[in-house]
PyMOL CGO cylinders between C-alpha atoms (Angstrom):
from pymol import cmd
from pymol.cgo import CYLINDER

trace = [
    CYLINDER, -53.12, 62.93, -85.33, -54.05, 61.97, -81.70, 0.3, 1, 1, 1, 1, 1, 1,
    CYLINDER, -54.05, 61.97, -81.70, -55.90, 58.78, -81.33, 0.3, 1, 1, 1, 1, 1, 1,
    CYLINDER, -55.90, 58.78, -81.33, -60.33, 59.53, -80.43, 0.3, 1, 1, 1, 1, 1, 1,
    CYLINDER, -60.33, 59.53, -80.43, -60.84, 59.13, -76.84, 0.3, 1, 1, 1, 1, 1, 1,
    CYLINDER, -60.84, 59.13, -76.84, -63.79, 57.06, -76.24, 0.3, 1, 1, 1, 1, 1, 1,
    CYLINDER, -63.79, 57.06, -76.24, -67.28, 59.18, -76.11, 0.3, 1, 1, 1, 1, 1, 1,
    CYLINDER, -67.28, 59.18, -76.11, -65.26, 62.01, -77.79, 0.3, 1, 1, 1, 1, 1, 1,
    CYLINDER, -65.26, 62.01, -77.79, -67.29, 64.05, -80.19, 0.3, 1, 1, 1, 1, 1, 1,
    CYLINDER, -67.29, 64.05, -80.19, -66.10, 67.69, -80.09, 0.3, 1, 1, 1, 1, 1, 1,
    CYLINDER, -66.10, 67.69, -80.09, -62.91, 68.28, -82.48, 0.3, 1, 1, 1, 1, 1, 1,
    CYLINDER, -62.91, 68.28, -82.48, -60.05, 70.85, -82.31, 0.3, 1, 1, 1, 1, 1, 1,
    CYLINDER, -60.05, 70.85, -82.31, -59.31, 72.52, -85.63, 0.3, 1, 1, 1, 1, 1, 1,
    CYLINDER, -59.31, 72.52, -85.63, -55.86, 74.28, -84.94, 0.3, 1, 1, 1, 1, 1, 1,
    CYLINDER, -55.86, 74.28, -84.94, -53.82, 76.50, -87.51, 0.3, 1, 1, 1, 1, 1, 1,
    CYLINDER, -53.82, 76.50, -87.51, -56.79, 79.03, -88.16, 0.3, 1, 1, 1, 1, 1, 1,
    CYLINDER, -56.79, 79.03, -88.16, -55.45, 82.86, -89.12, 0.3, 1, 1, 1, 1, 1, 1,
    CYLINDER, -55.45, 82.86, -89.12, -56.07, 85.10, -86.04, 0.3, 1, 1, 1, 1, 1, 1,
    CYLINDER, -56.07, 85.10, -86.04, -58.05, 87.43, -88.31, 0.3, 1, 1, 1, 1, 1, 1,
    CYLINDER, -58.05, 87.43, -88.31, -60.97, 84.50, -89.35, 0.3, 1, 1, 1, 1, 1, 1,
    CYLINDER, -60.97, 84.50, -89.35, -64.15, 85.29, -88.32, 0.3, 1, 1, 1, 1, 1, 1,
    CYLINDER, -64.15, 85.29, -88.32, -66.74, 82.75, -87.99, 0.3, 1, 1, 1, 1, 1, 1,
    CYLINDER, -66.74, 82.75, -87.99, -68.33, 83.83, -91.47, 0.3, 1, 1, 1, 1, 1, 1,
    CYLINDER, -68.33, 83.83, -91.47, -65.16, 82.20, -93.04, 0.3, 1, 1, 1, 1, 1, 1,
    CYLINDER, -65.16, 82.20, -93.04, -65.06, 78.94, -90.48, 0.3, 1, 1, 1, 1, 1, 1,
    CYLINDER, -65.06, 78.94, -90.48, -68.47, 78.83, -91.79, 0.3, 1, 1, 1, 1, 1, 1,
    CYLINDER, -68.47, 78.83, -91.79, -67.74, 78.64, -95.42, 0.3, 1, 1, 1, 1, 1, 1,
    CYLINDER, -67.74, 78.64, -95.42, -65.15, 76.42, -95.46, 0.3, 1, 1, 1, 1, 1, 1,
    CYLINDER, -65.15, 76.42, -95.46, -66.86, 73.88, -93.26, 0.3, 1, 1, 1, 1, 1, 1,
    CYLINDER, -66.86, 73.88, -93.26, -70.50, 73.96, -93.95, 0.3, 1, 1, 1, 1, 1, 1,
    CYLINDER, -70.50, 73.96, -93.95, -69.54, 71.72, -97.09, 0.3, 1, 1, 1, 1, 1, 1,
    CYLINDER, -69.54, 71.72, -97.09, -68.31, 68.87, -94.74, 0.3, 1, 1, 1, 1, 1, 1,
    CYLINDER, -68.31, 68.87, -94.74, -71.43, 69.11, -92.48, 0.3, 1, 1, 1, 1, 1, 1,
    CYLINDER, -71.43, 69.11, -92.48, -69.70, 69.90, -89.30, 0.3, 1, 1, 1, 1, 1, 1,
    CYLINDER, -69.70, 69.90, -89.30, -71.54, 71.31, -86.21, 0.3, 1, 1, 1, 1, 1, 1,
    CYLINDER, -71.54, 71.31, -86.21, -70.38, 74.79, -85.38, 0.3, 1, 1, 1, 1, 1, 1,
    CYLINDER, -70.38, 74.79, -85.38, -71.46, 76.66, -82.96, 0.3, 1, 1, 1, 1, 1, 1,
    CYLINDER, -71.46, 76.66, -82.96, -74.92, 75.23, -80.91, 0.3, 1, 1, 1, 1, 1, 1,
    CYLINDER, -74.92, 75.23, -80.91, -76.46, 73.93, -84.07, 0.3, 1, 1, 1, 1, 1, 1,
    CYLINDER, -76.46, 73.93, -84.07, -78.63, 71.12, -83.60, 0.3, 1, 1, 1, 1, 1, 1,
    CYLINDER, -78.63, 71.12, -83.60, -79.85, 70.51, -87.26, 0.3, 1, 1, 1, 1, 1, 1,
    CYLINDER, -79.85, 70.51, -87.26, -79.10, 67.13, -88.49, 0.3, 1, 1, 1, 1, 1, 1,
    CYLINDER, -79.10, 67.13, -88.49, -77.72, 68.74, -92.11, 0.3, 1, 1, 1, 1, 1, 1,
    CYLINDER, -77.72, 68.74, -92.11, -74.98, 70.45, -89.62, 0.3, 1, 1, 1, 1, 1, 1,
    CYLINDER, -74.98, 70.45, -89.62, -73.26, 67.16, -88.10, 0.3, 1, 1, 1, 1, 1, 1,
    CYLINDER, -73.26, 67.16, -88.10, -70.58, 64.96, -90.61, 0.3, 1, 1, 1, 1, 1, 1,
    CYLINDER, -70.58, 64.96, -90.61, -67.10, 63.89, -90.41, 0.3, 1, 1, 1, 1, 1, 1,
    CYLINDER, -67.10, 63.89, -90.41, -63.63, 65.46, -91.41, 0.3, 1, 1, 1, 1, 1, 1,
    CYLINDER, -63.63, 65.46, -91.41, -60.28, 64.37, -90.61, 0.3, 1, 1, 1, 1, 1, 1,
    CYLINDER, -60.28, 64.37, -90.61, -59.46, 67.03, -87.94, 0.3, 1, 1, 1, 1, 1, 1,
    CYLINDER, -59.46, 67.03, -87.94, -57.58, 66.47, -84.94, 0.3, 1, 1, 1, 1, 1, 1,
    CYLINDER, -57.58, 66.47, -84.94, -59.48, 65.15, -81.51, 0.3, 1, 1, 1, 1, 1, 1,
    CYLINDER, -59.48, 65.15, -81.51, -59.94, 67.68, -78.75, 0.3, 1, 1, 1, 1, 1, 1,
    CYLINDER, -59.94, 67.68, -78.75, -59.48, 66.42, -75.01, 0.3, 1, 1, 1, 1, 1, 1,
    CYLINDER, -59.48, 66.42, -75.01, -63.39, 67.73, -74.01, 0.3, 1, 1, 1, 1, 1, 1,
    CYLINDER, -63.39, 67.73, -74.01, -64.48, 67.06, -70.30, 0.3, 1, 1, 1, 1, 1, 1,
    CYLINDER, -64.48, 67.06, -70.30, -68.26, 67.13, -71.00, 0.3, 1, 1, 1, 1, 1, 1,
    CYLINDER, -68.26, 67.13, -71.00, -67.73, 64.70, -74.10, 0.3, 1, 1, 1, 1, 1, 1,
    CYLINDER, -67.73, 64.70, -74.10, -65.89, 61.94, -71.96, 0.3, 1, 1, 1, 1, 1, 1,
    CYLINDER, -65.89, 61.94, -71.96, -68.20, 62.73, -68.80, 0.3, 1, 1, 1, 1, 1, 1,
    CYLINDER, -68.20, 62.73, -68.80, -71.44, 61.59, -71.22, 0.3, 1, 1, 1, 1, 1, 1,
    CYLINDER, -71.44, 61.59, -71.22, -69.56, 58.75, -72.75, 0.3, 1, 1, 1, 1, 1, 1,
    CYLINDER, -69.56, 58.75, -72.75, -68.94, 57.34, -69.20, 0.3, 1, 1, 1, 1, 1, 1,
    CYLINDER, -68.94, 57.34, -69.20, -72.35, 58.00, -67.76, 0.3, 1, 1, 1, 1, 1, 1,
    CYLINDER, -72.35, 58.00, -67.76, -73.82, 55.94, -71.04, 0.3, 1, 1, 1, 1, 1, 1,
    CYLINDER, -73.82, 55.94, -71.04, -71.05, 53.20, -69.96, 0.3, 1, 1, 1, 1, 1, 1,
    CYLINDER, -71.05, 53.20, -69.96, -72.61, 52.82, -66.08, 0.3, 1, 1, 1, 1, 1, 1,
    CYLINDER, -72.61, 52.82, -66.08, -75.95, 53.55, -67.68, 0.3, 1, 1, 1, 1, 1, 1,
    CYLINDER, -75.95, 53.55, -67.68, -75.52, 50.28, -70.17, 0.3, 1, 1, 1, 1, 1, 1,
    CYLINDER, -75.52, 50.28, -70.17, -73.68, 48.31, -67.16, 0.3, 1, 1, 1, 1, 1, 1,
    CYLINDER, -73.68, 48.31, -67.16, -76.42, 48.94, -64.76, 0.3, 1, 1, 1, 1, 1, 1,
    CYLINDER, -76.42, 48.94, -64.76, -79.00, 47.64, -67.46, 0.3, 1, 1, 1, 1, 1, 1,
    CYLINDER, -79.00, 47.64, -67.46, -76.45, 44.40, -68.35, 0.3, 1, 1, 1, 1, 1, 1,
    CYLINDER, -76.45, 44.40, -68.35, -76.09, 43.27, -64.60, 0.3, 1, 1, 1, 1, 1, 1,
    CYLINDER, -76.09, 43.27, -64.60, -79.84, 44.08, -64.27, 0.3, 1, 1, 1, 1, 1, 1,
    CYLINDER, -79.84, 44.08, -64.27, -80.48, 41.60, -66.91, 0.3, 1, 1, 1, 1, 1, 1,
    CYLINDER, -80.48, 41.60, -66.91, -78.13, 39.38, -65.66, 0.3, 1, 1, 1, 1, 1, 1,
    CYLINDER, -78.13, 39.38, -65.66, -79.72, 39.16, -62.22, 0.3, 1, 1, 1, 1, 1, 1,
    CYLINDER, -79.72, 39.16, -62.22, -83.13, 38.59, -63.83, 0.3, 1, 1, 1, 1, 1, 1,
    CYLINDER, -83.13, 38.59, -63.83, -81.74, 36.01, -65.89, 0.3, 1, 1, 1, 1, 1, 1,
    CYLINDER, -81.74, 36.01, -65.89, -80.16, 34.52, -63.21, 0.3, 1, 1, 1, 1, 1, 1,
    CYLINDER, -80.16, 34.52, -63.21, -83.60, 34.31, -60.82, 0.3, 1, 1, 1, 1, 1, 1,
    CYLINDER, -83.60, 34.31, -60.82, -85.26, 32.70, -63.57, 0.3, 1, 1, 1, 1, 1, 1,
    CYLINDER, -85.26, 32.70, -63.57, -82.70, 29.88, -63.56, 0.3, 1, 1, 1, 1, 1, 1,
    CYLINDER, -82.70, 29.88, -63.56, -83.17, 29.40, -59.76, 0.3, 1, 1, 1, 1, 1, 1,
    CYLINDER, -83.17, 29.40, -59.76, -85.60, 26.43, -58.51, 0.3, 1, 1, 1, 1, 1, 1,
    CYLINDER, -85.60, 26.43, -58.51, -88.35, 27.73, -56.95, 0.3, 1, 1, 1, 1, 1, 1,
    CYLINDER, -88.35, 27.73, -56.95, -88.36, 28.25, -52.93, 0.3, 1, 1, 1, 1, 1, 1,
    CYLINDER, -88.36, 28.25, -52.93, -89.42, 25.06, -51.22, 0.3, 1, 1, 1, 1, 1, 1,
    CYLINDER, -89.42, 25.06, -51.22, -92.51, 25.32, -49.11, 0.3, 1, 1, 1, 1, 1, 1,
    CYLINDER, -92.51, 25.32, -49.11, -93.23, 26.54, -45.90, 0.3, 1, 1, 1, 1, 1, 1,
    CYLINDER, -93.23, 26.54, -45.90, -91.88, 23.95, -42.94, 0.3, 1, 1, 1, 1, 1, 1,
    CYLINDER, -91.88, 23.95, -42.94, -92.92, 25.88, -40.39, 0.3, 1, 1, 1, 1, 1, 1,
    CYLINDER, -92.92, 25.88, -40.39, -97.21, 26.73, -40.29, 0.3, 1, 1, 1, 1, 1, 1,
    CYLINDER, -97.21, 26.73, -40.29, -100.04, 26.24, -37.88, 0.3, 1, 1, 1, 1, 1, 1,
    CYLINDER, -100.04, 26.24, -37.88, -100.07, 22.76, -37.64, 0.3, 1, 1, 1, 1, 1, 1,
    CYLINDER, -100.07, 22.76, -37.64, -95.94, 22.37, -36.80, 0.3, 1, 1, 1, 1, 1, 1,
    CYLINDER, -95.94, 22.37, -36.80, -95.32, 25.69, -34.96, 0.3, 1, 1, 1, 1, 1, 1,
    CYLINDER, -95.32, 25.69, -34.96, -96.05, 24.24, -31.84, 0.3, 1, 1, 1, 1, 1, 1,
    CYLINDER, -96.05, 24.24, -31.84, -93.03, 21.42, -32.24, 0.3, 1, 1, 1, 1, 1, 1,
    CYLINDER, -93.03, 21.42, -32.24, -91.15, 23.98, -34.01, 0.3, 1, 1, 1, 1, 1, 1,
    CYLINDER, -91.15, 23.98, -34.01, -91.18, 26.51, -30.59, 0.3, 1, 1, 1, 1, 1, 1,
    CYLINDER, -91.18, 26.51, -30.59, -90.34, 23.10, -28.34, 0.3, 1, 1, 1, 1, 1, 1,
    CYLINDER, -90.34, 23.10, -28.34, -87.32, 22.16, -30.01, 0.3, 1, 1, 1, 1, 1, 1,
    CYLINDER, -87.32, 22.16, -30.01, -85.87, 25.78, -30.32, 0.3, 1, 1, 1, 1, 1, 1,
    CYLINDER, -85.87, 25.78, -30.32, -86.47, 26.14, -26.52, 0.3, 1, 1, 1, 1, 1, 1,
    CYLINDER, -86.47, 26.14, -26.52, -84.84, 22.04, -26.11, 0.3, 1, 1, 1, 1, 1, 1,
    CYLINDER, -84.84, 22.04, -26.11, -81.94, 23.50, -28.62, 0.3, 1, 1, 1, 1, 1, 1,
    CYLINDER, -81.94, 23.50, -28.62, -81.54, 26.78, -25.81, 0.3, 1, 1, 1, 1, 1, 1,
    CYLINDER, -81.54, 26.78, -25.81, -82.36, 24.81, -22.82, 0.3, 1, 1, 1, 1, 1, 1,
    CYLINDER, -82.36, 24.81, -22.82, -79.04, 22.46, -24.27, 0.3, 1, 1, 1, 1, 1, 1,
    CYLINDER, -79.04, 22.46, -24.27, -77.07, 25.36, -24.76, 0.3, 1, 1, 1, 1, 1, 1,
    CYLINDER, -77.07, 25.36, -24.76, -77.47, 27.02, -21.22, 0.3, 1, 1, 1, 1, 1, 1,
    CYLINDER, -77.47, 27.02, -21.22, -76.65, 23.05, -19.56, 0.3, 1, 1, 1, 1, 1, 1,
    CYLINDER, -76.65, 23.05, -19.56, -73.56, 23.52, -21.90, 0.3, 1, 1, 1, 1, 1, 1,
    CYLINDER, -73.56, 23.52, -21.90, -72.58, 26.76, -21.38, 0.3, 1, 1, 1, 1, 1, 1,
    CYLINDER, -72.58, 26.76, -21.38, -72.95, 25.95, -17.38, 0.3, 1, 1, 1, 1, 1, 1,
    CYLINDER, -72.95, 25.95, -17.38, -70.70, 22.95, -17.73, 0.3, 1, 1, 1, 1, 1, 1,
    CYLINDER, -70.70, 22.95, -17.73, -68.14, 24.70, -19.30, 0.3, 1, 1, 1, 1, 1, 1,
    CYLINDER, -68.14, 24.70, -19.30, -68.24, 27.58, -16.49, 0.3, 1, 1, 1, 1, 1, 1,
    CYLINDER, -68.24, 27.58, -16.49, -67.99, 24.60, -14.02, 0.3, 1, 1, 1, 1, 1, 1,
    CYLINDER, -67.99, 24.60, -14.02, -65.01, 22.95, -15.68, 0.3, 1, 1, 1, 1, 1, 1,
    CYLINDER, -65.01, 22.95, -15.68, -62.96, 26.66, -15.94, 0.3, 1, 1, 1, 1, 1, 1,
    CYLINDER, -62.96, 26.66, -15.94, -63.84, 27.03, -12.08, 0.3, 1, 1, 1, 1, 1, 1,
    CYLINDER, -63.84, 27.03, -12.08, -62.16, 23.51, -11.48, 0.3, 1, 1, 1, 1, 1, 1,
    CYLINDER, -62.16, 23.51, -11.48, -59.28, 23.97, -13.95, 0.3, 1, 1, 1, 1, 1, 1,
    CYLINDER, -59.28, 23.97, -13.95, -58.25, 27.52, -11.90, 0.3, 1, 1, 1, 1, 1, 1,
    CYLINDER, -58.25, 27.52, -11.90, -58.53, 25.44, -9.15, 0.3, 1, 1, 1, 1, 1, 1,
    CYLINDER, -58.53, 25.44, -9.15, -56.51, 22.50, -10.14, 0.3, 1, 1, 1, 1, 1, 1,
    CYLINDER, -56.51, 22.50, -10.14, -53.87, 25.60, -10.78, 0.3, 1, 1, 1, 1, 1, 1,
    CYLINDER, -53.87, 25.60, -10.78, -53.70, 27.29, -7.72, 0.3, 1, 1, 1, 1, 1, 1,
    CYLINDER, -53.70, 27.29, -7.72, -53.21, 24.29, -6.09, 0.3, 1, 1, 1, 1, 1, 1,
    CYLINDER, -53.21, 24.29, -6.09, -50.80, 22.92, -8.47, 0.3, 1, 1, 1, 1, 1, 1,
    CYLINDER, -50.80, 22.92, -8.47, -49.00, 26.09, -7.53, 0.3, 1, 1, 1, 1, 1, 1,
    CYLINDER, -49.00, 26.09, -7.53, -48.90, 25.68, -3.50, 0.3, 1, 1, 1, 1, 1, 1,
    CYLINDER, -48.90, 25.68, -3.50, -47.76, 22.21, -4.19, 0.3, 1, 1, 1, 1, 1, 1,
    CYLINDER, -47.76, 22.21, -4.19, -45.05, 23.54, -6.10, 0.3, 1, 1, 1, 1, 1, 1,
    CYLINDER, -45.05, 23.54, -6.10, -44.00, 26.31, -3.92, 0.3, 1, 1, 1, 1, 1, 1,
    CYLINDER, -44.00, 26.31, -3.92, -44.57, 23.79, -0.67, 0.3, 1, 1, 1, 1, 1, 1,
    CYLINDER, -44.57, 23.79, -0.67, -42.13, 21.04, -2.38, 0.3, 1, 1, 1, 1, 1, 1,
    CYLINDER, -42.13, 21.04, -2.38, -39.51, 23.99, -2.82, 0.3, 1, 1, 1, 1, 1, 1,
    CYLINDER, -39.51, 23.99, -2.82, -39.46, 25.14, 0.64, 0.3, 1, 1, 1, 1, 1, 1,
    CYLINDER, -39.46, 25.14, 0.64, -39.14, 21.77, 1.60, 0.3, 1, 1, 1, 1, 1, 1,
    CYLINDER, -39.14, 21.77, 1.60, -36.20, 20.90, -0.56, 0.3, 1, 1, 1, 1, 1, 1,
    CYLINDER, -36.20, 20.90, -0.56, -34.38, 24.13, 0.06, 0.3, 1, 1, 1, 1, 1, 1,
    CYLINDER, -34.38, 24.13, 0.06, -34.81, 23.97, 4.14, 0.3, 1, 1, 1, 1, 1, 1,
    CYLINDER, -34.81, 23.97, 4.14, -33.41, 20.31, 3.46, 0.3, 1, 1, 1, 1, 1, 1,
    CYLINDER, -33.41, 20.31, 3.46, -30.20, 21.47, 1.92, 0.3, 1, 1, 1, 1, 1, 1,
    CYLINDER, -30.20, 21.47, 1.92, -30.04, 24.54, 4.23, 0.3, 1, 1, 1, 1, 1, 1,
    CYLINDER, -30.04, 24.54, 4.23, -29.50, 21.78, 7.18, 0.3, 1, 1, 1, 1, 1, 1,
    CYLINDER, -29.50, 21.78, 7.18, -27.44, 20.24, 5.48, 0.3, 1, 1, 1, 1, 1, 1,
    CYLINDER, -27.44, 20.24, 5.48, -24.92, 23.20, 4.92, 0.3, 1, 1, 1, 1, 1, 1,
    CYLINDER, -24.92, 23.20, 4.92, -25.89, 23.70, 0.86, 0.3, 1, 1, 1, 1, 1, 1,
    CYLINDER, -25.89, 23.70, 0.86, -27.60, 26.85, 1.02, 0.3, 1, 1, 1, 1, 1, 1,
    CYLINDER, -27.60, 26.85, 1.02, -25.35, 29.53, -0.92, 0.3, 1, 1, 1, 1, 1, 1,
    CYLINDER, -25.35, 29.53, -0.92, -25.08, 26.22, -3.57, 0.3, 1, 1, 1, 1, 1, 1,
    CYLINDER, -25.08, 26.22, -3.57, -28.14, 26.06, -3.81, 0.3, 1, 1, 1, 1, 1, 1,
    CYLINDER, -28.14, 26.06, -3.81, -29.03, 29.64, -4.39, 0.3, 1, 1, 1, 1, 1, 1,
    CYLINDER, -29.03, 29.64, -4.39, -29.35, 29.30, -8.48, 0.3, 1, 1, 1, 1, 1, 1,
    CYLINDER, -29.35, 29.30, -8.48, -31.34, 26.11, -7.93, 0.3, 1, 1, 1, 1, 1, 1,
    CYLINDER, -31.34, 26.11, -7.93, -33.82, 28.21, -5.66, 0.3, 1, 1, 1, 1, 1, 1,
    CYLINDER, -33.82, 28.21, -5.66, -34.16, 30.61, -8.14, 0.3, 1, 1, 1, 1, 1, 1,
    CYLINDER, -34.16, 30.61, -8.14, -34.76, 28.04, -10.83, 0.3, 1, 1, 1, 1, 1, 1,
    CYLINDER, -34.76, 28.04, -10.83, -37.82, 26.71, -8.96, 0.3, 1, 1, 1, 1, 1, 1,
    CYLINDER, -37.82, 26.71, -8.96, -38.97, 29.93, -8.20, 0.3, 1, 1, 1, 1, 1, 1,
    CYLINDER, -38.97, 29.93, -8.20, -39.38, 30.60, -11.58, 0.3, 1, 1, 1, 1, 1, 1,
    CYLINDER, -39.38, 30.60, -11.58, -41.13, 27.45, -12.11, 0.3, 1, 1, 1, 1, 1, 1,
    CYLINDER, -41.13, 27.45, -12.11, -43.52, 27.99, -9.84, 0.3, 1, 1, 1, 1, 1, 1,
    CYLINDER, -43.52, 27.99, -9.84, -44.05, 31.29, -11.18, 0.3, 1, 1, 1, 1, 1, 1,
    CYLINDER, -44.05, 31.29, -11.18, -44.37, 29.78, -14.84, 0.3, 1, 1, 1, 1, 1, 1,
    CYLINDER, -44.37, 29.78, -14.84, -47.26, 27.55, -13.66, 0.3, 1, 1, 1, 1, 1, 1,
]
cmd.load_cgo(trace, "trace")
């Protein structure tokens, strides 16, 4: 026998003869109580030890009273839980404060444009600082390769050139 499927109420009687009509099914299971057919009466409805039927609108029903019961548990959970909670403090902010409340949220944004200014001011310097970093660089190579150059180093110097050409293009 297969094992019930949760929310399964609708049972598959298998092995009937072809030739039963529903007179017979009748008469052999009105004496167990068993539903047939769209019977509603509460005489009709009992148990036998039949085999479970794999019925869509049985499990369907069984899971919609599942949510249904889960929705009321974590509904009672929240109101549970907001019972346990303090209560809100009061009010910091009314008539009498909301004047210094509205000064020190424009001293808080007035603080944070100064800030924000600064911080534009120090990128502009930075840049700057890099660019001429960079002609420094590139000045102390031309320098140092014209020096060899006189001297008759040039094609030995060629790999070194390249070196601090890629240094200054690193920085």
């Amino acid at each position: 026998m297969r094992e019930r499927p949760p929310g399964c109420k609708t049972v598959f009687v298998g092995g009937l003869p072809e030739n039963a009509t529903e007179e017979v099914i009748r008469e052999v299971f009105d004496q167990y109580r068993m539903r047939i057919g769209s019977s509603t009466e509460k005489k009709d409805s009992g148990r036998i030890h039949v085999d479970f039927a794999q019925a869509r609108d049985d499990l369907y029903e069984w899971e919609c009273q599942q949510r249904l019961l889960a929705r009321e548990q974590r509904h009672l959970r929240f109101v549970h839980e907001d019972r346990l909670l303090p209560p809100s403090p009061p009010p910091i902010v009314n008539r009498r404060t909301a004047n210094n409340f509205y000064s020190m949220i424009q001293s808080a944004n007035s603080h944070v444009r100064r800030l924000m200014s600064e911080k534009a001011q120090h990128e502009e310097e930075m840049e700057r600082a890099k660019e001429a970093f960079k002609s420094a660089l590139r000045a102390d190579h031309r320098r140092f390769h014209r020096r060899h150059e006189a001297k008759g180093m040039g094609p030995f110097l060629k790999s070194s050139a390249q070196e601090h050409r890629h240094l200054a293009q690193a920085v």
